[in-house]
Kinemage of the C-alpha trace (Angstrom):
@kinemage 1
@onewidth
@group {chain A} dominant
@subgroup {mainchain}
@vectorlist {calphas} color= white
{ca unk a 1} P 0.000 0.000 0.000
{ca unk a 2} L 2.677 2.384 0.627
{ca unk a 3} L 4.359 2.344 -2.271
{ca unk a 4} L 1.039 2.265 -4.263
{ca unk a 5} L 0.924 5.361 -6.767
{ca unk a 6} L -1.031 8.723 -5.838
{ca unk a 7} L -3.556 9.181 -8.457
{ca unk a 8} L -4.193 13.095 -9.425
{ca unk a 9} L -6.942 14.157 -12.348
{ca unk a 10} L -8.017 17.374 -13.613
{ca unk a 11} L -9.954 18.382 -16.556
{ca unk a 12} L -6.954 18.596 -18.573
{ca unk a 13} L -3.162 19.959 -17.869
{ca unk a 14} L -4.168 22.997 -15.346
{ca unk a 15} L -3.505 19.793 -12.595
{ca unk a 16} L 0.163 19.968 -13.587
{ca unk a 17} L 0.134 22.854 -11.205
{ca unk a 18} L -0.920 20.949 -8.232
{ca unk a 19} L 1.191 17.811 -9.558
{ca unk a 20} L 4.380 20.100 -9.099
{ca unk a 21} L 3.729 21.357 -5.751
{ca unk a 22} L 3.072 17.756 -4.587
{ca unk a 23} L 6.420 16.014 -6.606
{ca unk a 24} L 8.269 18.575 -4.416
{ca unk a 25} L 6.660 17.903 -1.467
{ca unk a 26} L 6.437 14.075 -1.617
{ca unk a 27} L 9.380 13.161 -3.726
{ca unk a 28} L 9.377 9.541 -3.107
{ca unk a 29} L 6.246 9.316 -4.078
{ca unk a 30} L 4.762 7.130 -7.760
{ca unk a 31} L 2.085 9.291 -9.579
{ca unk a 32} L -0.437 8.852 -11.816
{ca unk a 33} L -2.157 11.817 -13.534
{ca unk a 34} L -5.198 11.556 -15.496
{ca unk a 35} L -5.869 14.903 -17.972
{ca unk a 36} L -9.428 14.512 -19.231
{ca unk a 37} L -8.534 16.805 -22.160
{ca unk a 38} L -11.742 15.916 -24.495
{ca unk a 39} L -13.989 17.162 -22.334
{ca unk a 40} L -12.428 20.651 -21.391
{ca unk a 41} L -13.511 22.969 -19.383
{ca unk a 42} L -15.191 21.453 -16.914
{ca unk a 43} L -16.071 24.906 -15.432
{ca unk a 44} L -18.892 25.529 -18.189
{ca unk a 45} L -20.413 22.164 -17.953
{ca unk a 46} L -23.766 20.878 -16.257
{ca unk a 47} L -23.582 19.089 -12.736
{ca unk a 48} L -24.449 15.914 -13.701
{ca unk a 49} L -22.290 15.958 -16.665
{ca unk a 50} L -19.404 16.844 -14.299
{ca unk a 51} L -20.470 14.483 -11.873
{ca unk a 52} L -20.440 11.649 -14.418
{ca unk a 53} L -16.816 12.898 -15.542
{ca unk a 54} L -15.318 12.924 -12.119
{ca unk a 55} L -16.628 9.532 -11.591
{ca unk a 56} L -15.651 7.797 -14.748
{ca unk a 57} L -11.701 9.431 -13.843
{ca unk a 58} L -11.677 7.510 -10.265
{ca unk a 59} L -12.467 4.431 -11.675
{ca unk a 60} L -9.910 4.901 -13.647
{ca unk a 61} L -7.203 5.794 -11.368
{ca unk a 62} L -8.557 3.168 -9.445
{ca unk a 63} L -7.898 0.228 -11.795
{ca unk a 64} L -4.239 1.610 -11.572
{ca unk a 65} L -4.314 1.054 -7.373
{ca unk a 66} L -3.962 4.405 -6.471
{ca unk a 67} L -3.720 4.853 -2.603
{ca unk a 68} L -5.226 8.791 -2.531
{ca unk a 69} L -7.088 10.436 -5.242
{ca unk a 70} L -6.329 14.325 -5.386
{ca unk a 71} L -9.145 15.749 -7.736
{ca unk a 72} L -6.831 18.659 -8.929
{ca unk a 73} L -9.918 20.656 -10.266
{ca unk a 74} L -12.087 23.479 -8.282
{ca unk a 75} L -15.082 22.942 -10.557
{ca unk a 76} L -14.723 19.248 -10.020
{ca unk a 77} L -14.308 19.651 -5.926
{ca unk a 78} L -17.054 21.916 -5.307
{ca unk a 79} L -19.863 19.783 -7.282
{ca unk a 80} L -18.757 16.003 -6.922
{ca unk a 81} L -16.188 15.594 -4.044
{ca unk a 82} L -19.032 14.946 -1.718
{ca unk a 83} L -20.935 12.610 -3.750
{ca unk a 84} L -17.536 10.666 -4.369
{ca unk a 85} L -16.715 10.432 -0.926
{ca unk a 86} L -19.991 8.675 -0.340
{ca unk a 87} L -19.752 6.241 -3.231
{ca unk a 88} L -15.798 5.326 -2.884
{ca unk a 89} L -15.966 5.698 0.944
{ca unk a 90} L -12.752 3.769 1.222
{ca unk a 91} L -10.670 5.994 -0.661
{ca unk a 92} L -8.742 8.866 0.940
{ca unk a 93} L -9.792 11.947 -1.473
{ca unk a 94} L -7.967 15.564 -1.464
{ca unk a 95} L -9.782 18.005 -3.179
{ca unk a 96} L -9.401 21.963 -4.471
{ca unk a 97} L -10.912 24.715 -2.618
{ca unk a 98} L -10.871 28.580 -3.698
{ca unk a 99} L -7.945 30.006 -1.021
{ca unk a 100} L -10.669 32.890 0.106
{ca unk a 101} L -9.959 32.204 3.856
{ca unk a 102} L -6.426 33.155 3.733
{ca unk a 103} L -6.679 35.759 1.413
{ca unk a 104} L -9.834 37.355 3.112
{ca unk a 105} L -7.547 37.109 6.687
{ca unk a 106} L -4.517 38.995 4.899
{ca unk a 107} L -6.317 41.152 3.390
{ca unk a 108} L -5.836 45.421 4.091
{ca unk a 109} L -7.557 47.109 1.878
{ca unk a 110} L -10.719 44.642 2.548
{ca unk a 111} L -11.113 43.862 -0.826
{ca unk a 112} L -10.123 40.911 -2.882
{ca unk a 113} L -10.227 39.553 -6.119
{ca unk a 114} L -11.333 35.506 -6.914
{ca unk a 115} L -10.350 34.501 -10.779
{ca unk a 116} L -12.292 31.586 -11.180
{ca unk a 117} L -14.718 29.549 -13.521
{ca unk a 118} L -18.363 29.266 -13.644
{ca unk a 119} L -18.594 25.900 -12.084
{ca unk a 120} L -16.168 26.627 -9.049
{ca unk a 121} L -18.525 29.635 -8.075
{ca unk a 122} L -21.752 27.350 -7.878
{ca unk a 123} L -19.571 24.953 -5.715
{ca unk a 124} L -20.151 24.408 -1.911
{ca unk a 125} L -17.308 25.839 -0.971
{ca unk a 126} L -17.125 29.127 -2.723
{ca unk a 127} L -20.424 30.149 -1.561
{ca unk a 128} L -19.926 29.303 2.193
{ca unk a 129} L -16.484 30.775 2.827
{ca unk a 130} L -17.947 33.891 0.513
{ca unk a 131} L -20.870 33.889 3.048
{ca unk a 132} L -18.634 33.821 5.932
{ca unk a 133} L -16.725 36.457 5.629
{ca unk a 134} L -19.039 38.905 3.348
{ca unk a 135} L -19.836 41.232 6.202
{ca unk a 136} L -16.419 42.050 6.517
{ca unk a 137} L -14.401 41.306 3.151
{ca unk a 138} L -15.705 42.912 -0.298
{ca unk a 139} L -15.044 39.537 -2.690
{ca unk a 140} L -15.203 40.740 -6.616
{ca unk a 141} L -15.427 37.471 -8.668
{ca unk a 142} L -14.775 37.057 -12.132
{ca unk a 143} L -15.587 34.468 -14.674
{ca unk a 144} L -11.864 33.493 -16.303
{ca unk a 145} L -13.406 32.816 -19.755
{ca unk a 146} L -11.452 31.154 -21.918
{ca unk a 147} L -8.548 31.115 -20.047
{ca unk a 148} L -8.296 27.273 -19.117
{ca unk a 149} L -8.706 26.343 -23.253
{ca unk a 150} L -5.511 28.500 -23.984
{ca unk a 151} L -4.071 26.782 -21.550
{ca unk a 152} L -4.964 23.450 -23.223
{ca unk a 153} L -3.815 24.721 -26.675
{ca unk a 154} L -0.573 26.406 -25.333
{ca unk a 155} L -1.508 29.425 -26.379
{ca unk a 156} L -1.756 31.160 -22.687
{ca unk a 157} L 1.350 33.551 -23.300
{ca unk a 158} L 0.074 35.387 -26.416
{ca unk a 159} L -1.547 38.856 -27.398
{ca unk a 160} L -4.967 37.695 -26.626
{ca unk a 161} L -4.399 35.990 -23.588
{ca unk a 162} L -2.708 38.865 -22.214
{ca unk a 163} L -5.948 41.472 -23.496
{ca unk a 164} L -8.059 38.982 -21.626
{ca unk a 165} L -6.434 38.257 -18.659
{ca unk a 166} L -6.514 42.287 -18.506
{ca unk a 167} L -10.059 42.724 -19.189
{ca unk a 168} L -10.687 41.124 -16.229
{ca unk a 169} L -8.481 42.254 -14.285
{ca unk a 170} L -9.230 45.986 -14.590
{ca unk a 171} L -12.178 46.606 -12.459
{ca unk a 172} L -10.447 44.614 -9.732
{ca unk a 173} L -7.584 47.236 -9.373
{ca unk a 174} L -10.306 49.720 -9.820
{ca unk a 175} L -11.630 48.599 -6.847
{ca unk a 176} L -7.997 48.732 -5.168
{ca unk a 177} L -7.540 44.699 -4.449
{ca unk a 178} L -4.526 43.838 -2.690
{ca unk a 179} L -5.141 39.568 -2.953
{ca unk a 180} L -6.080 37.911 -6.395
{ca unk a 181} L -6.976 34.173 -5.685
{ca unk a 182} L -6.964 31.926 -8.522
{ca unk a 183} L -9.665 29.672 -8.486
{ca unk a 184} L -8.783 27.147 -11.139
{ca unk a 185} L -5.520 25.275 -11.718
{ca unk a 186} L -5.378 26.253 -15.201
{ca unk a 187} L -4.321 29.997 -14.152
{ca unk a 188} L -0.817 29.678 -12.157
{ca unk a 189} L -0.143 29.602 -15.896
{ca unk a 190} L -0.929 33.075 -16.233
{ca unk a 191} L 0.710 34.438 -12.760
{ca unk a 192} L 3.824 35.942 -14.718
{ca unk a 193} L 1.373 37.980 -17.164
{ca unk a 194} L -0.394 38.589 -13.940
{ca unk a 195} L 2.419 40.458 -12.290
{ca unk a 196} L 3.622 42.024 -15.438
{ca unk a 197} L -0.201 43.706 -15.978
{ca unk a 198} L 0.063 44.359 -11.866
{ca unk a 199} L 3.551 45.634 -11.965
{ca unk a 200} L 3.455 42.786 -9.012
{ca unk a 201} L 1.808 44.702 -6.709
{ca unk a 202} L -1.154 42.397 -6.237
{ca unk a 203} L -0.775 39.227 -3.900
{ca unk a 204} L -1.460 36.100 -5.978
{ca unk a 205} L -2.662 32.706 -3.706
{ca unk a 206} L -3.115 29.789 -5.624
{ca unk a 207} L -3.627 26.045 -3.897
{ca unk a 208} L -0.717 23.922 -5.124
{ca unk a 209} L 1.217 24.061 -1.453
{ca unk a 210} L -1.823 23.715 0.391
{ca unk a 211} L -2.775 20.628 -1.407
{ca unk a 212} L 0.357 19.131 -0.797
{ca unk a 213} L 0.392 19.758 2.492
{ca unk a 214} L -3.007 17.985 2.984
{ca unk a 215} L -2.077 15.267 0.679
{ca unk a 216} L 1.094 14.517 2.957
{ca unk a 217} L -0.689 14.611 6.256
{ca unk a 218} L -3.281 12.093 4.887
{ca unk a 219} L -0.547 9.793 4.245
{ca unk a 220} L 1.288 10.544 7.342
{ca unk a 221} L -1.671 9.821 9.576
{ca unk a 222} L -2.803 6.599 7.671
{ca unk a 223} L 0.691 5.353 7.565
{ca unk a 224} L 0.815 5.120 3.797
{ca unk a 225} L 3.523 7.424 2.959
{ca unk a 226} L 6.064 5.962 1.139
{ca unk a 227} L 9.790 5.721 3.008
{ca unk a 228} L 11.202 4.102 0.199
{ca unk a 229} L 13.754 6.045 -2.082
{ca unk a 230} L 12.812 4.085 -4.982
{ca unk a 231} L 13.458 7.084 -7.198
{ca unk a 232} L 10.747 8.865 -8.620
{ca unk a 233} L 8.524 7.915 -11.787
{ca unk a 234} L 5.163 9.061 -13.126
{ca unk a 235} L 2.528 7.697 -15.500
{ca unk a 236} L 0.183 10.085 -17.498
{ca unk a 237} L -2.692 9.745 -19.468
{ca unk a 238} L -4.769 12.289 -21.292
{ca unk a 239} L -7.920 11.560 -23.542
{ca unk a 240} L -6.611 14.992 -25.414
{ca unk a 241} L -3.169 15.227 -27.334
{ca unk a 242} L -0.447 13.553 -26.133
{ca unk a 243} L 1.881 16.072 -27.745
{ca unk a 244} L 0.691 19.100 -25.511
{ca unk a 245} L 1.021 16.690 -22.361
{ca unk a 246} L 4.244 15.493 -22.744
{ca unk a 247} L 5.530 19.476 -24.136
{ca unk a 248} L 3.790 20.433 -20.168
{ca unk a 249} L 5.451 17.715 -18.523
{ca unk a 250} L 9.348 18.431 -19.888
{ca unk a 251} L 8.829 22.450 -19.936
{ca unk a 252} L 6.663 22.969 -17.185
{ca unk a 253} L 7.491 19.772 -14.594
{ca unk a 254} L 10.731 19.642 -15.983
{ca unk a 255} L 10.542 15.836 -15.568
{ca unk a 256} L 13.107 13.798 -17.642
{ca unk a 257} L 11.916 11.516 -20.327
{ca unk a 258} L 13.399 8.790 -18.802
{ca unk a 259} L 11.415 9.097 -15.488
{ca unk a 260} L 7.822 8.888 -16.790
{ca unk a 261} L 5.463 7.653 -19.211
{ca unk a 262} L 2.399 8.832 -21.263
{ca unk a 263} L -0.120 7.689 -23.020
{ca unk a 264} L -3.280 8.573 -24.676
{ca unk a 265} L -6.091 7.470 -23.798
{ca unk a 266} L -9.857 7.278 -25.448
């Protein structure tokens, strides 16, 4: 069981994000990430359709004997990690949650900013920490539109990507917001155009560490964590293009050819 892989899935590559903060914080650790690719973004699909999507990739990872699931998705968390706890109850699940708390408690100008998709804002989560904290914290959301695709299609670092990321943007510094949270692991991708439109003056909290630090305290506490220094490997599959995965995987996770695998998958 320890040395059992740690299954992570997200819509498509945004999960890379989380992936990275975990490799670093559990290098000893096998992984095995699932992109759903074909049917991205999850953030502007129906409930049930995401439900059905979310449950189809655990069975999956679960056919590979994956120890802990992380669902690297916010849409995905906030409308199906409840029903999947109750239908896998056996399986240790870490899921994605909007980092409003910690941005609403750092806050000084009492106003923040959440970048997020549709789906994520009609999740549990988003509306009760927004709730929580409404009488005291002035949350402007925003809709990232497109932004997860062009992250799919590499295409996140040109002209338009940069005009949109702006666009909505804009009537957040109007409103003087000194914390952006990004609500969807699709948009650490976008944190250097971020800072360059924000002359890095805004605070930028994504989840990556704190998902890591969850995912290794699960372990910890259920004595699964793997003490062996067996050197590290990783399997990936994506029902998207292969090409784009494996680009992500040797750019982004800088992870040698020779110390993981992909395939595609239908």
């Amino acid at each position: 069981m320890k040395t059992n892989p740690i299954g992570i899935f997200d819509s498509g590559v945004g999960g890379l994000t989380v992936m990275k903060a975990l490799v670093e914080a559990l290098p000893n650790e096998s992984y095995i990430y699932l992109a759903d690719s074909k049917n991205a973004p999850y953030g502007e699909k129906s409930k049930s359709e995401i439900i059905a999507l979310t449950k189809k990739n655990v069975e999956f990872l679960l056919s590979k004997n994956c120890k802990l699931i992380v669902i690297a998705c916010n849409t995905a968390t906030g409308i199906s990690i409840d029903y999947l706890r109750e239908i896998f109850p056996s399986i240790h699940f870490v899921g994605l949650e909007p980092a409003i708390k910690p941005a609403c408690l750092k806050t000084k100008t009492g106003i923040i900013g959440v970048l997020a998709t549709e789906g994520t804002f009609k999740g549990r989560h988003f509306i009760e920490t927004s709730n929580k904290y409404k009488d005291y914290v002035k949350i402007i959301s925003q809709a990232g539109y497109k932004l997860a695709q062009k992250v799919e299609d590499t295409t996140y670092t040109d002209n338009e990507s940069y005009s949109l990321i702006k666009t909505y943007l804009t009537p957040m510094l109007k409103e003087n917001i000194d914390y952006l949270v990004l609500g969807c692991t699709h948009y650490p991708f976008y944190i250097e155009t971020i800072n360059k439109i924000t002359s890095g003056k805004i605070n930028i909290i994504e989840s990556g560490e704190a998902v890591a630090r969850r995912t290794k305290d699960i372990l910890m506490t259920n004595k699964i964590i793997n003490t062996f220094d067996d050197g590290f490997y990783a399997n990936f599959y994506t029902s998207g293009d292969i090409s784009i995965l494996k680009q992500l995987i040797i750019t982004y996770l800088k992870i040698k050819g020779n110390k993981f695998n992909a395939e595609r998958i239908m």
